[in-house]
NUVEXGU-570801 format. One line per 4 residues: number of its first residue (from 1); their letters; for each residue x, y, z of C-alpha. Coordinates in pm, 1 decimal, decimal comma. Example, Ala and Ser with C-alpha at 12.3 -4.5 7.8 and 13.67 -1.06 7.14 Angstrom:
! residues 2
1 = AS = 1230,0/-450,0/780,0; 1367,0/-106,0/714,0 $
This chain:
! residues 115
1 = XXXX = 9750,7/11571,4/9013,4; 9894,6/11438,8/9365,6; 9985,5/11081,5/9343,3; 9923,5/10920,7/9714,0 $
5 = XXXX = 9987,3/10562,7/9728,7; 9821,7/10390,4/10070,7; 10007,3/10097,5/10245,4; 9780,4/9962,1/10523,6 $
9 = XXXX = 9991,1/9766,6/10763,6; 9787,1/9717,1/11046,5; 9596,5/9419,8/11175,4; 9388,5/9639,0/11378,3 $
13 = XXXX = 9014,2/9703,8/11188,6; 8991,2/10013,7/11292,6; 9346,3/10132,0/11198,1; 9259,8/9956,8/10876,2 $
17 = XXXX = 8963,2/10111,3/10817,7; 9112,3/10474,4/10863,4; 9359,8/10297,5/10542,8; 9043,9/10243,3/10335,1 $
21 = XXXX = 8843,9/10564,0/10447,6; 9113,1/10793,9/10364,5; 9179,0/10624,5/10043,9; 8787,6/10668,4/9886,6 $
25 = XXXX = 8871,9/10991,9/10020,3; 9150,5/11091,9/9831,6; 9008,3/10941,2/9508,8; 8717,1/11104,5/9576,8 $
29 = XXXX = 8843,8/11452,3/9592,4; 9023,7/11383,4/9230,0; 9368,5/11272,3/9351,6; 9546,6/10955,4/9232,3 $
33 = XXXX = 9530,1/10721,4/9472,0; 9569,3/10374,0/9585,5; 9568,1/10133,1/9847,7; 9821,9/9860,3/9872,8 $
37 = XXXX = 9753,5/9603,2/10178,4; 10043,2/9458,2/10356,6; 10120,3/9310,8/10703,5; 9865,7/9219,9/10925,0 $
41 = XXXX = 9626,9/9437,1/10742,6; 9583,3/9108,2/10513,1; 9438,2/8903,5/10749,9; 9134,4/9069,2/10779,7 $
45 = XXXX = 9052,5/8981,6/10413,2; 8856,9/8698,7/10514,8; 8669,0/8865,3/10777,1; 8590,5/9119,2/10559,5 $
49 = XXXX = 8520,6/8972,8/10215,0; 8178,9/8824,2/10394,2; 8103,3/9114,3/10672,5; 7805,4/9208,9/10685,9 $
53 = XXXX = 7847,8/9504,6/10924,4; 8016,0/9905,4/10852,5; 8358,6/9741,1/10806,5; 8250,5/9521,7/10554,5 $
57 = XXXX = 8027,6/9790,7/10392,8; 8335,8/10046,4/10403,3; 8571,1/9811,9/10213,3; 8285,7/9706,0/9947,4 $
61 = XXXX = 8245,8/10064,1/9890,9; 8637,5/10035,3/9851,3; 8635,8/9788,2/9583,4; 8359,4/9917,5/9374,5 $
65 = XXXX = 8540,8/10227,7/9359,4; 8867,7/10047,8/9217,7; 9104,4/10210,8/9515,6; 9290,2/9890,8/9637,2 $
69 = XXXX = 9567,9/9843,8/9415,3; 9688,7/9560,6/9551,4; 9788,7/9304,8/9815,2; 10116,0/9112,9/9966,3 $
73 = XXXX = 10155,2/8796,1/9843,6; 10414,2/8666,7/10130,0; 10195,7/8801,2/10403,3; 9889,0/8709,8/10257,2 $
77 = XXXX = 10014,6/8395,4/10278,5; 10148,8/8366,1/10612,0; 9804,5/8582,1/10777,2; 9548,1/8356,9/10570,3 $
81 = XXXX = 9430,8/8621,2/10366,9; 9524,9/8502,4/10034,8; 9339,7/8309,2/9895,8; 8995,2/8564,8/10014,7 $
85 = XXXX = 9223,1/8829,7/9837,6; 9230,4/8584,7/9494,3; 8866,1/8465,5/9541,2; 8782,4/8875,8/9563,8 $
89 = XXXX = 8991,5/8904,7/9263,3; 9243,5/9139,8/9398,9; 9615,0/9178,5/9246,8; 9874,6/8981,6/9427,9 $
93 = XXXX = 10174,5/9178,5/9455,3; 10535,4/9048,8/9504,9; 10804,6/9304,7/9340,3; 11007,3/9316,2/9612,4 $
97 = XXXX = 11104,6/8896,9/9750,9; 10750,9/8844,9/9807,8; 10628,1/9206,5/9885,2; 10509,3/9530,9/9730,3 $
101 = XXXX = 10787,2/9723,7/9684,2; 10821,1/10127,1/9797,8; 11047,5/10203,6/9512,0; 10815,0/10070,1/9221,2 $
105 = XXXX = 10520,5/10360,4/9400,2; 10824,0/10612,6/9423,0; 10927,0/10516,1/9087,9; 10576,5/10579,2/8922,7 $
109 = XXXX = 10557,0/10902,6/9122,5; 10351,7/10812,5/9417,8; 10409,4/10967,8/9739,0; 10379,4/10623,4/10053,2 $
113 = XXX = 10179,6/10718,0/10344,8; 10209,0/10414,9/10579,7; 9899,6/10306,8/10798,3 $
């Protein structure tokens, strides 16, 4: 089974929704997959974790189908987002000085598409 492993940089909602769309996607059609939110992407956390509207239907459907693997804690942290990614009960990742790391995905077989 393909392992794809989703890092969703952008700040922009529609770039980030592409992220999230492509990733039900993928687990959808049986592959391994997982979304990993980084950079500017985590600021929209606390838009989204009380939209009401497509983009905050699209990452709901997201969560209930257990694709976001995880986010940045240092950016988190600098965009706002974190604590909306703890009170949604999302991982907080920080492998790499504060970050998700590309090597631990690589390492666990992952292929990194970057968003």
């Amino acid at each position: 089974m393909k392992r794809i492993a989703i890092f969703a940089f952008s700040g922009d909602m529609t770039a980030f929704a592409h992220a999230l769309l492509n990733a039900v996607e993928l687990l959808d059609r049986g592959f391994d997959a997982r979304l990993i939110i980084e950079g500017g992407a985590t600021g929209l956390l606390t838009k989204l974790e009380r939209d009401d509207s497509n983009w905050g239907g699209l990452f709901r459907r997201a969560l209930e189908a257990g694709v976001i693997f995880g986010v940045c804690r240092a950016c988190s942290a600098k965009t706002g987002g974190l604590g909306a990614a703890e009170r949604i009960g999302l991982p907080i990742l920080d492998e790499m000085s504060g970050h998700p790391s590309f090597a631990t995905q690589l390492e666990e077989g992952y292929d990194i598409i970057s968003i």
